[in-house]
Wavefront OBJ file of the C-alpha trace (Angstrom):
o trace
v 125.133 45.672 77.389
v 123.970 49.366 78.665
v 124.947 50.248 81.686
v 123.651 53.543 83.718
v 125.882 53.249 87.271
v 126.587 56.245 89.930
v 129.934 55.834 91.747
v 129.234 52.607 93.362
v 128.751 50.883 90.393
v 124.854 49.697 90.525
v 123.043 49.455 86.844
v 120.273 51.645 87.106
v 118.676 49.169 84.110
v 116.345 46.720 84.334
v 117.766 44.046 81.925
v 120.444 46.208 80.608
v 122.627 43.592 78.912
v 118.980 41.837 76.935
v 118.846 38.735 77.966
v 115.305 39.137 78.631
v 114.627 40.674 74.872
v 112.587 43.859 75.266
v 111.315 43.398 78.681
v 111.347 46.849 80.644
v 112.468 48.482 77.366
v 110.195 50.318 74.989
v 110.675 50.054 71.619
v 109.781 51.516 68.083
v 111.292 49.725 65.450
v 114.514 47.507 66.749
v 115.169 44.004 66.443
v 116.415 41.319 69.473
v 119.763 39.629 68.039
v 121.500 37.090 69.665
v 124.259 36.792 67.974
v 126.193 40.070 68.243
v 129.959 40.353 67.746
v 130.227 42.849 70.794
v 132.850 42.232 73.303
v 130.663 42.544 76.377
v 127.930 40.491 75.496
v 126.362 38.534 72.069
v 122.429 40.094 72.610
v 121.463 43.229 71.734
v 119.521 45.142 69.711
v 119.812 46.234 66.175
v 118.075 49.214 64.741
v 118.112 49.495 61.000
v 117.581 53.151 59.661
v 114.949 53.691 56.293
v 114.040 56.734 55.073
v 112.005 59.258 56.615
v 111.166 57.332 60.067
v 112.718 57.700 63.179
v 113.149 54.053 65.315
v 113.937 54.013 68.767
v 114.715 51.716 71.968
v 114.060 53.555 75.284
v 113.968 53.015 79.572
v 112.869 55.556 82.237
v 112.970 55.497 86.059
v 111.931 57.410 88.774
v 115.282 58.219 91.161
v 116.082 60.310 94.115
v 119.982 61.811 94.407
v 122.005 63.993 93.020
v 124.909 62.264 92.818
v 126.946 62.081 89.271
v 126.182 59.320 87.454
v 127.644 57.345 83.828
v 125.880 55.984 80.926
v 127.841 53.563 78.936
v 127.528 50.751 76.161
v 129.233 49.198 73.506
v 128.130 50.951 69.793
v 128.690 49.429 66.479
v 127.994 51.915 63.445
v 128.502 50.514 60.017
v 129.981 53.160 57.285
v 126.927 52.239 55.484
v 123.618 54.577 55.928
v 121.127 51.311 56.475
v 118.989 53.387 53.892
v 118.608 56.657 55.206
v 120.185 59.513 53.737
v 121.382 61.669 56.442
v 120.917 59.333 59.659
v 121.475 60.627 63.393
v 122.209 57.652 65.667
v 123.275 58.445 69.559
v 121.423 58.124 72.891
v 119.430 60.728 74.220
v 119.619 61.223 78.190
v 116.365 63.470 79.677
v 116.925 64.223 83.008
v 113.741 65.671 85.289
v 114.442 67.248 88.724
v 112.472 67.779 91.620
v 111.269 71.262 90.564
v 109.861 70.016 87.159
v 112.280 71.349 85.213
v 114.620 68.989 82.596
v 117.810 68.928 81.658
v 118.869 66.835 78.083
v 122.154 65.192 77.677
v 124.057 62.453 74.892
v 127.352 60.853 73.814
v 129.192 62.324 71.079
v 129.112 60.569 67.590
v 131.107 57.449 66.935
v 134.681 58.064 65.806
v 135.344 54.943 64.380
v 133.146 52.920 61.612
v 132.512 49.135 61.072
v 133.908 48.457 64.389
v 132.459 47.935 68.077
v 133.502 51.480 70.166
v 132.802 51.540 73.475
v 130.641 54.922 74.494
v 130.090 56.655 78.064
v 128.967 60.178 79.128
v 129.217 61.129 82.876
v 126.121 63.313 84.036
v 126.675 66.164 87.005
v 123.473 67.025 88.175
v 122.794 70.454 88.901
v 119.644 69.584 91.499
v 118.122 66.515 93.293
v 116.652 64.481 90.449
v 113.538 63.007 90.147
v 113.254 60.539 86.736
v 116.220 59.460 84.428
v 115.615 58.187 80.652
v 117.313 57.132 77.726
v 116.557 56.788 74.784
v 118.305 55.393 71.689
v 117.672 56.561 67.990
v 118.048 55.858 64.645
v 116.911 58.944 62.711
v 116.667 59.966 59.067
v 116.601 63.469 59.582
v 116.462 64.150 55.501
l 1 2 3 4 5 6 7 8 9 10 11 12 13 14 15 16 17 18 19 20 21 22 23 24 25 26 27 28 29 30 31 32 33 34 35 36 37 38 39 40 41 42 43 44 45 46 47 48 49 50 51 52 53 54 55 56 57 58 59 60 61 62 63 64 65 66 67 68 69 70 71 72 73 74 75 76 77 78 79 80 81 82 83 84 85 86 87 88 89 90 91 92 93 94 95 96 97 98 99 100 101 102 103 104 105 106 107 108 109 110 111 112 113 114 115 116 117 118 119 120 121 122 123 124 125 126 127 128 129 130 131 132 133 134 135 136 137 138 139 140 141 142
């Protein structure tokens, strides 16, 4: 389950915990599972790593505040590389404001392998914003 919440606690997602598959989601290369071991929830989705491609699950949305607001989701990272040879796996926040400019944000790596880890960055906003998305990877970057 993703969750993107300001201090009130509202999911900014549209199906955020996939129990609608891949609606409102764009996607490049992951899989619907339904039987996850996660904590929070048993669907997600699974994005296997091969050599030389980058795959990818993504939302966007148009907002107006400026308001801090928290990204956070339960991450499971086997010690394995799923094929790749120097894979780069983390979510990718792109912030737009008002003005047009952008602002780019992520979580750090996962500390701990073969495990579930839950995974949260808090985002200050400089200026009113205008569009929030996120995208997740799974990138050989060989």
């Amino acid at each position: 389950q993703i969750k993107f919440s300001e201090s009130g606690g509202y999911n900014f997602f549209y199906n955020g915990n996939f129990r609608r598959e891949f609606e409102k989601w764009n996607n490049s290369g992951g899989t619907y599972e339904t039987t996850l071991s996660c904590p929070a929830n048993q669907k997600g989705i699974r994005i296997v790593g091969e050599i030389g491609k980058t795959k990818y699950f993504s939302q966007g949305f148009s907002c107006d505040f400026s308001e801090p607001f928290t990204l956070s989701f339960w991450q499971y990272t086997s010690t394995g590389t799923d094929g790749t040879t120097n894979p780069f796996r983390r979510p990718e926040i792109t912030i737009t404001y008002t003005d047009g400019s952008k602002a780019y944000f992520g979580t750090s790596h996962q500390q701990k392998f073969d495990t579930w880890e839950k995974m949260s960055v808090t985002v200050k906003p400089t200026k009113r914003l205008s569009h929030i998305n996120v995208s997740f990877y799974n990138r050989d970057t060989t």
